[in-house]
N, C-alpha and C positions, 0 to 999 in steps of 0.2 A: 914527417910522413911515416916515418919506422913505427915512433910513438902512437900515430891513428890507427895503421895499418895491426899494430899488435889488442891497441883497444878494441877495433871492431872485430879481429877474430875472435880476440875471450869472448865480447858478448855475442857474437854467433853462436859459439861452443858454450856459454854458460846458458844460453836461452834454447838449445834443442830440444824436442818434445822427449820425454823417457819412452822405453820400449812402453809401458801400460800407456801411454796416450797415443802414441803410434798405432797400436792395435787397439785403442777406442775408434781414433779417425775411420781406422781403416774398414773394423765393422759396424759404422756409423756410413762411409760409403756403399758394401759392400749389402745393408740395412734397404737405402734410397735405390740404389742398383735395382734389388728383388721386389722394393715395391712398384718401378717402372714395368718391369717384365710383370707384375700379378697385375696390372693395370692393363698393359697392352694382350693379354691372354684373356682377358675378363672380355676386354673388347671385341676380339675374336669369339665369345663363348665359350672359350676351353675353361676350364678347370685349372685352375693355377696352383701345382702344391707347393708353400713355402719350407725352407730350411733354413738349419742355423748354417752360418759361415765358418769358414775355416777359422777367421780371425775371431769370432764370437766365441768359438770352441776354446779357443785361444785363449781368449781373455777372461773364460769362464774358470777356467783351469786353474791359474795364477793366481786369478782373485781369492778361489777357496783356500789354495796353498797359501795363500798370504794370510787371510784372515782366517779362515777355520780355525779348527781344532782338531788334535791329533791324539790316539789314543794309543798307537802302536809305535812310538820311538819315529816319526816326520815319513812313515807307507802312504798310513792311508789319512785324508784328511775328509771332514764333514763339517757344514754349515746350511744354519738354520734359519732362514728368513722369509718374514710375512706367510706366502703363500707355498714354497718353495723347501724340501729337503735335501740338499743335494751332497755328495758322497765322492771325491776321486782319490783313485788308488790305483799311480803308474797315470797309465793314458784314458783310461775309461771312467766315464761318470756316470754315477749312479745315483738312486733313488726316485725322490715321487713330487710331483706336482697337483694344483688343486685345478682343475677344470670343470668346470658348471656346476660349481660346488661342492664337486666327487673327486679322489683323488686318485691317481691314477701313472704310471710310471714313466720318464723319464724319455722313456726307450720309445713312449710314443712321437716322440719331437724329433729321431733321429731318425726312425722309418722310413726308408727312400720309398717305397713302393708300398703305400696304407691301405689301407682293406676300407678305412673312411676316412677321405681325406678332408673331411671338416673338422672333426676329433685331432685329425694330426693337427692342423693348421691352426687349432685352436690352443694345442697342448706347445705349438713354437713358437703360439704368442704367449702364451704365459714363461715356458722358458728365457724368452727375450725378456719379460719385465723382470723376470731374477737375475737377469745377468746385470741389467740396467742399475737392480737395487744393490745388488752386491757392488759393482763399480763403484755407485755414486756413495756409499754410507761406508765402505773401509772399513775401521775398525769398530766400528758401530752397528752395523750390517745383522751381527749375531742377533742385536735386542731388535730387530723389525719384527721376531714373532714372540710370542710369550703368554702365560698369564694373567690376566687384569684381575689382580688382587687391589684391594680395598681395607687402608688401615684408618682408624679414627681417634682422634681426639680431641676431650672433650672437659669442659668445667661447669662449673654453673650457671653461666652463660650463654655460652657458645662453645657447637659441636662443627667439629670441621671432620669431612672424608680425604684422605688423599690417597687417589690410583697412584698404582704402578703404572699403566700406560699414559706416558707421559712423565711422570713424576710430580702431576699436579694436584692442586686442591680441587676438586669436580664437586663439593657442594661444601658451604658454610651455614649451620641454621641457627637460629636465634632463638633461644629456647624460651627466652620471658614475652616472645612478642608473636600475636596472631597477624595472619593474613586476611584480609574480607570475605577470603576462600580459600583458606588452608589452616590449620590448626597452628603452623609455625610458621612464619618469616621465612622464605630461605632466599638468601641475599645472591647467593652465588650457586649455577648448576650446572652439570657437564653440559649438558639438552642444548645451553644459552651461552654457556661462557667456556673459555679457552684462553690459554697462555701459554707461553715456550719462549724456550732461549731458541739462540741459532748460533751458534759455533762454526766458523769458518778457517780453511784452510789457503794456496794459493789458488786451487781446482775446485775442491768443495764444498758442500753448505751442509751443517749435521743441524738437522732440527731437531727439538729434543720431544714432540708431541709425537714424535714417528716411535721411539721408544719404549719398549718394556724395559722399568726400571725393575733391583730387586729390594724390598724394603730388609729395611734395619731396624730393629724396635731397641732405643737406646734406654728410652726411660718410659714412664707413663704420659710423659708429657711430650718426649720429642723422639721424632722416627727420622731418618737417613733413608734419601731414594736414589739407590747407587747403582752407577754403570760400571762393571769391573772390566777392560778395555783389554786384559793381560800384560802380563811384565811388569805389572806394578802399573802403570798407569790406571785410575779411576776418575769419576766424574760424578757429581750428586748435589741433589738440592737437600740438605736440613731443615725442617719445620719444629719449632718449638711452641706451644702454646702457654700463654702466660697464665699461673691462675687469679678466678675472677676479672678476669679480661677479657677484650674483647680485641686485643694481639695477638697476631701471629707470627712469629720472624721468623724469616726464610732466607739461606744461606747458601751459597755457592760454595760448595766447597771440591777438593781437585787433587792427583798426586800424580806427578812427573807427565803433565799434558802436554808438554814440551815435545815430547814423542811424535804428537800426531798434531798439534796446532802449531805454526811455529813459531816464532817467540816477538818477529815483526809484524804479527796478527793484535791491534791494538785495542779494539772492540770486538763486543760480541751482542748481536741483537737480539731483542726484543717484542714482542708482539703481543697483546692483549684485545680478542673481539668480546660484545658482549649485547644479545639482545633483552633486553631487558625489562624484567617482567613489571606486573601491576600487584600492586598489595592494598591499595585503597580504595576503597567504596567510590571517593571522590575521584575521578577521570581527570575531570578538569584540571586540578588543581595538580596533580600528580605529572602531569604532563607540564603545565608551566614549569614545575622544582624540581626536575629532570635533566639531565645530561653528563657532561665532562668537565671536568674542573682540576685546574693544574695549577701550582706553585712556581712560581721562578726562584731559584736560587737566591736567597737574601734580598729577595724583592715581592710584590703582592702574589693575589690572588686573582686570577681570571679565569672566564670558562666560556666555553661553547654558548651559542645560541639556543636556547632550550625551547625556540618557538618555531623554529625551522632548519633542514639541511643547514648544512655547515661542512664545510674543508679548512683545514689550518695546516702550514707547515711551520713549525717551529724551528730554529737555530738554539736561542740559549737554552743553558741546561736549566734543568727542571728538579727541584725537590721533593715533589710529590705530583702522583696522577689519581683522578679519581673519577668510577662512572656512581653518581650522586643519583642516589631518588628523594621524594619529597622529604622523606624521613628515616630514610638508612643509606648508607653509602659501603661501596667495597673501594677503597684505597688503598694504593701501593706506596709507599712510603722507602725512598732508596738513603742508605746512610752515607754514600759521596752524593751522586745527580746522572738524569738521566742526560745524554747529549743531544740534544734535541727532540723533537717528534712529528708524526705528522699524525693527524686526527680527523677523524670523520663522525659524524654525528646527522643519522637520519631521522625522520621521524615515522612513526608506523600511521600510513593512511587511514584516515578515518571508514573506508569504505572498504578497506584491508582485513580478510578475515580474523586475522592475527590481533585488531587492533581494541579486542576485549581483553585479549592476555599480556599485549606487550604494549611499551609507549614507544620505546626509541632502537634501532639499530646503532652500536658507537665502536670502533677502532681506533687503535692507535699502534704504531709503527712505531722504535724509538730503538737507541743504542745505549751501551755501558763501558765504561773504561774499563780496558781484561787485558789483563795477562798468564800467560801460560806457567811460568814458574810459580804462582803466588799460590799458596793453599786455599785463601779465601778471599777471592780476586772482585766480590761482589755481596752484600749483605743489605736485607730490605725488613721492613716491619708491613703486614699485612691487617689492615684495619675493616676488619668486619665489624659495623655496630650499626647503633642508633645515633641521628643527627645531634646529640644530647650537650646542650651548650658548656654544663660544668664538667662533663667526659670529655668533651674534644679539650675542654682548655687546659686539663689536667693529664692529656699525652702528650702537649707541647713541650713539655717541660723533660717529660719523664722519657720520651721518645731523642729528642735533640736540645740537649742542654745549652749549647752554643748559637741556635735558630731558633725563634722565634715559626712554626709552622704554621700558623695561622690555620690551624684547623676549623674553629672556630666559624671562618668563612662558608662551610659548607651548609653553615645555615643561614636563608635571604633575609637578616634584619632591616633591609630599605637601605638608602643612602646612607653617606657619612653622619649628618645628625640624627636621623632618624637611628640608625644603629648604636651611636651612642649613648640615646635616651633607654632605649633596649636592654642593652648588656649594662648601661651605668646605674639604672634606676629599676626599670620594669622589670626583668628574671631576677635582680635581688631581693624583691618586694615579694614575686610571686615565689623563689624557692622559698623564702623563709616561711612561706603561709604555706607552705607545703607539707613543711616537716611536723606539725600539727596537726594539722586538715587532712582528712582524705576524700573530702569532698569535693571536685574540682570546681565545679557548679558553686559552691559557699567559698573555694578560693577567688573565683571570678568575680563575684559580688563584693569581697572585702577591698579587692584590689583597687573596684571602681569605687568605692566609698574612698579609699585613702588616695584617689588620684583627685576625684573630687575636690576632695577637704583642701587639698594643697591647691588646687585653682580655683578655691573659691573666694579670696579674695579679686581675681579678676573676673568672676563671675558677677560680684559685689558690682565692681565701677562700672562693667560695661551694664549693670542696668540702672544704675545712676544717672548714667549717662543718656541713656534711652529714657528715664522719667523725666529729665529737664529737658530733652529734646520734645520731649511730649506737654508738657507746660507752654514751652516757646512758641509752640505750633502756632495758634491765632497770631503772636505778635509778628510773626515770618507771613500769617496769609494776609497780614495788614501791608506789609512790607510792597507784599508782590501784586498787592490791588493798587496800592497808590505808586505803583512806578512800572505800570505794562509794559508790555513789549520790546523787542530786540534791541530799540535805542536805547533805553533804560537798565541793560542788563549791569552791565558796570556797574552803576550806582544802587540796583538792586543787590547784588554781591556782596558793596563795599556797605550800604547798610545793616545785610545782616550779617554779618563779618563784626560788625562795630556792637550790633546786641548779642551774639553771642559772647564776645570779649566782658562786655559789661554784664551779662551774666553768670561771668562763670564754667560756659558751658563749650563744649565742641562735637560736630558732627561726629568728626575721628576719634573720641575720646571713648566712645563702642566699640571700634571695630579693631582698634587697637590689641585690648584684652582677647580676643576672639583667636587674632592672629598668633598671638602668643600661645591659646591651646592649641592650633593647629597642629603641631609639630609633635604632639602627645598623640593625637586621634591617629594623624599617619602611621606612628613608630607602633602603636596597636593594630594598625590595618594590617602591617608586617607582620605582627608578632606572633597572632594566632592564629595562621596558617602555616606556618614552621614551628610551632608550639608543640614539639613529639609527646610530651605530658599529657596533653589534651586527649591523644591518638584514645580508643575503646573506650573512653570514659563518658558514662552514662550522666544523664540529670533529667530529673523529671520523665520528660517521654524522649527526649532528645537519646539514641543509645551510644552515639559517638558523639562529642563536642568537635575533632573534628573534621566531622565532614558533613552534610546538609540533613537537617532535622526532616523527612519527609512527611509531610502525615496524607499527601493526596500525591499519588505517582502516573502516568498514561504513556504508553508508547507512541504516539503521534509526535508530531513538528510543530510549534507554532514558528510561522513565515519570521523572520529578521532576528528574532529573539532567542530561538532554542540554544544556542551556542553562548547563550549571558543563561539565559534563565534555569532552562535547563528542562527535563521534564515530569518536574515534580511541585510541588508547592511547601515550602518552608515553615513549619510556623512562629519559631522567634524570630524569620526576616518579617515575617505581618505583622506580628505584635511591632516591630520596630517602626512598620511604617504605618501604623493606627496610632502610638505616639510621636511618633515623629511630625504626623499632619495637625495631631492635639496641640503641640508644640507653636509648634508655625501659627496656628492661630491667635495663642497666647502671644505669642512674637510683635504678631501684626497689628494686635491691639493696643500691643503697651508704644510704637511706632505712630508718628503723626502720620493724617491722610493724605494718601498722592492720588488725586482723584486727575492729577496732569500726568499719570501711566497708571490709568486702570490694570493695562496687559500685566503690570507687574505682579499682582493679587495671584491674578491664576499662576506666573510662570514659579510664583513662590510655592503653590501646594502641587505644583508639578512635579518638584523635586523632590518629595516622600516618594512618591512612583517610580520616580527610576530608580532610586535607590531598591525598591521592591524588584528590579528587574535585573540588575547590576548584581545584589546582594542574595539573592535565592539561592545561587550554586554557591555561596561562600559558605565555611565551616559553622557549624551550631554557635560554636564559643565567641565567634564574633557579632553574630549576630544580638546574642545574649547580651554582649558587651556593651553596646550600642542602645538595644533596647535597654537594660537598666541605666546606663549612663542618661538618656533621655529622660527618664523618668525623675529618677535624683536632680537634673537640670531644671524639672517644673516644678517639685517639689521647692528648688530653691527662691523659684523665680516667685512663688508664693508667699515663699517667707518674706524677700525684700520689700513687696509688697504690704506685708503686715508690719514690715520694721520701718517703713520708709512713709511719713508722712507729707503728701503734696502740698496741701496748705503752708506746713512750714518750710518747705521748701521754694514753695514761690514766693515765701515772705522772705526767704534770705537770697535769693536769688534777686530780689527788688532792692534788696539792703546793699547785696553787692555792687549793683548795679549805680546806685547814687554813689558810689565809694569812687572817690576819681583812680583812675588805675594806669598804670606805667606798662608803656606799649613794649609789647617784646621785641626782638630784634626781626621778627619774623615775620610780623605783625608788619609794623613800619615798614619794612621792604615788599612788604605785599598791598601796602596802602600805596606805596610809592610807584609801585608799577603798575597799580591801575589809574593814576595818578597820569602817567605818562601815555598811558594807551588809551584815555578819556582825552588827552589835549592833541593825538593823532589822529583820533576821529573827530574832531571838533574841524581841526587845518583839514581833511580831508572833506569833510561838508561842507567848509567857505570853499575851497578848489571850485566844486561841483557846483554848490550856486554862481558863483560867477560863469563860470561855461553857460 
């Protein structure tokens, strides 16, 4: 009992409030008190004039003696914050405050009997928010006013600003890269964006965007945004810019913080908002390849919804955060992890004035391992660029030699296969036709020649296969004349089942090849809409590849479609669907007659149309892609044509046919279960005739 009885005194006497929280309570009651009385005096109609409190007086006093500055040996002290000058020397305080923008003395907040008691009332509420500020920021307090200076640096690349208020970087511009409506790129603005630490004690929160830092210019390349705290204690962020890079590292750096954080403070947070501007012609498209994109520590890549609101609260830590546009990103890149986060991702309404300048509203909230004795208790690589596949894959290395960052994610190659055809085959094909060519337009064209050549042997069988299905035709409409109707199907089936094997030939034996380009056509669907290569590069009349070739534009709506089509008219998506329907034809020719689904005919030239409705708002370069792919496709089918003689074909196809042939395993078991599902419809109609 001795033993409880002495534990729970220490924590009594080790938890008491100090004299400075004593005299916050007290003129925090004494605050609620004076606004009851200016509340119940209003209600009567009097005139209510406010004052500071004894304990405010109180607490104003202590604060500057605590944190000011002294010029006379510890007389007189003065301190300088936000709005606020203020001056004590003994028991009297002095100086000037800012009221309705003018600045004005002191002396009008202590006035018991004012000549205008709005002016007073206004002058002790702005002394109350100094006293408020001085309280809350301590040794920090000093830098709430200052001058917003502005240091730069810069390479051939990329130019970054970084104020003093705050200590942050308030713009990054891209000096190789146009906007649709700006001469430069600027990935990152004050206007938009915002960052800060927040440093905590057991009472307060020092955020560091409330701060006038003072810069340090150490080199040409890196400046120091330093808080000097006194006694030696200091606090600053380091920005170093790499040259020809498009890095920034940024560094926490700190000396004897221990002072004023204390040393059981184990984080310190985080914050990044960012509304985020448009840089591309194409809306649509820009808006899809939009949002937030975060790493998990030694695990993948995932990100926000880029189609809608989104809330995420995150637990594991995080190796990298990023707000991603379709083809530049600003990422923070931490060299431990971030400790969770929580992230918001809006999107800007279509009917939102805003929503010609901006696509997305995005936050994130997040913490960092800190400590107060470490000099460099946090250290980050800031990634201003381009989405540029062989640049992201060439800072993974050079950034985290131990991790794998997958940077590279931050541009959408499709799925897992689709992405591998991408990065394994397609950007090695097209850089190297890069580094010769500067013609994007003759790069696009070589590409599709050499995707061609390589699937043209499955081009070859699947019309092989189409020309002996076209031979077979008559001996299949013989089939289906002599064994009508639903009773007969089976055996309709299992006959032509039996000429085709004896031919040589299979329905599937087209569509197979087909399926096999598939997988090409998608990973290109992907590829030239995150093609940053493409971005301002001109062809023909086309002036960007990509984003939509317009050659007829109108402000109107057409009803269901405007949001696919768009409101303009394309014209390599029409070249593509005036071949693509030329196609189709040719298709349907070399195809035996299904005169048993007419509907089919139409539903087949149906789909050049949607394509044309689908494909409008898509990038020049894809369109391009498709129409010369198209073309080269009929070109081929022409040749097979000239290389492929029908007569000797159906002579060997006849040859084959008298050839006795060895049933496949496939075959057989598909004989044999029609076999068994002919002898259950057989007992199922003796059943019924005896009934």
């Amino acid at each position: 009992m001795l033993l409880m009885g002495a534990v729970i005194f220490g924590f009594m006497w080790l938890s008491q409030p100090s004299k400075e929280d004593l005299a916050k309570q007290k003129a925090q009651q004494e605050q609620i008190l004076a606004e009851q009385q200016k509340e119940a005096a209003a209600a009567k109609g009097a005139v209510q004039i406010d004052s500071i409190s004894a304990a405010e007086l109180s607490l104003l006093k202590s604060t500057i003696k605590e944190h000011g500055t002294s010029t006379d040996g510890g007389r007189t002290f003065s301190l300088t914050a936000g709005d606020a000058s203020l001056t004590v020397a003994g028991d009297k305080v002095s100086g000037s405050l800012k009221v309705d923008n003018a600045s004005v003395s002191v002396d009008k907040a202590f006035d018991k009997a004012p000549a205008d008691a709005a002016l007073h009332n206004r002058a002790v509420a702005a002394l109350k928010t100094a006293i408020s500020n001085f309280s809350k920021n301590g040794d920090f307090a000093k830098y709430l006013s200052g001058k917003d200076t502005t240091v730069s640096l810069q390479n051939g690349l990329l130019k970054v600003d970084i104020s003093s208020k705050g200590g942050e970087i308030v713009q990054a511009t891209l000096k190789k890269y146009k906007a649709f409506n700006a001469p430069q790129v600027i990935v990152f603005n004050s206007k938009t964006n915002s960052y800060s630490f927040v440093l905590s004690t057991n009472s307060q929160r020092f955020d560091t965007k409330n701060f006038y830092f003072t810069p340090v210019q150490q080199s040409d390349s890196t400046v120091l945004m330093q808080l000097d705290l006194g006694g030696g204690t200091k606090w600053g962020l380091r920005y170093t810019l790499s040259k020809n890079s498009y890095l920034v590292k940024m560094e926490v750096l700190q000396e004897h913080m221990e002072k004023i954080i204390p040393q059981n403070i184990p984080t310190m947070d985080f914050t990044w908002t960012q509304k985020m501007s448009r840089h591309e012609a194409g809306q649509m498209f820009e808006e899809r390849n939009s949002g937030i994109y975060f790493k998990y520590s030694g695990a993948d890549v995932e990100n926000l919804n880029e189609g809608k609101d989104e809330h995420k609260e995150l637990t594991d830590n995080l190796k990298w955060i990023s707000f991603k546009n379709q083809f530049f990103s600003s990422a923070l890149i931490a060299d431990t992890h971030f400790t969770g986060a929580t992230m918001d991702s809006k999107v800007i309404a279509k009917e939102s004035p805003e929503h010609d300048a901006f696509l997305k509203d995005l936050s994130v909230q997040s913490s960092l391992d800190y400590s107060s004795i470490k000099p460099n208790p946090a250290s980050f690589h800031f990634f201003f660029g381009p989405n540029l596949y062989p640049l992201l894959s060439s800072y993974d290395k050079q950034i985290s030699p131990d991790e794998d960052l997958q940077l590279t994610k931050l541009i959408p190659l499709g799925w897992k296969i689709f992405r591998w055809i991408n990065t394994g085959i397609i950007i090695p094909i097209f850089d190297f036709l890069g580094r010769g060519i500067s013609s994007y337009g003759l790069i696009i064209l070589l590409l599709t020649i050499i995707i061609k050549i390589i699937l043209s042997p499955l081009t070859f069988k699947s019309y092989m296969s189409q020309a002996k299905m076209k031979i077979l035709a008559p001996d299949i409409k013989e089939i289906n004349d002599k064994y009508p109707g639903k009773d007969n199907a089976m055996t309709r089936q299992q006959k032509t089942m039996e000429l085709y094997s004896k031919a040589g030939a299979s329905p599937f034996s087209g569509c197979l090849p087909m399926l096999l380009q598939m997988p090409i056509l998608f990973a290109m669907f992907t590829f030239f809409p995150s093609c940053i290569e493409l971005r301002g590069e001109p062809f023909l009349w086309a002036s960007d590849l990509s984003a939509p070739d317009a050659i007829v534009s109108w402000t109107g709506q057409i009803p269901f479609v405007t949001n696919y089509f768009g409101n303009h008219i394309s014209l390599f998506c029409l070249l593509m669907t005036v071949t693509n329907i030329i196609y189709t034809y040719l298709n349907m020719q070399s195809q035996q007659s299904s005169s048993s689904m007419p509907g089919m005919k139409w539903m087949m030239y149906l789909m050049p149309l949607m394509f044309l409705v689908f494909f409008n708002n898509y990038a020049a370069g894809l369109s391009y892609y498709y129409f010369i792919s198209l073309l080269i496709t009929i070109i081929q089918t022409y040749a097979c044509r000239f290389m492929v003689n029908e007569d000797k074909m159906r002579a060997k196809m006849a040859a084959n046919a008298k050839k006795p042939k060895k049933k496949s395993g496939f075959m057989a078991r598909l004989e044999e279960a029609q076999r068994q599902q002919q002898k259950a419809m057989r007992e199922q109609q003796k059943k019924g005739g005896r009934r």
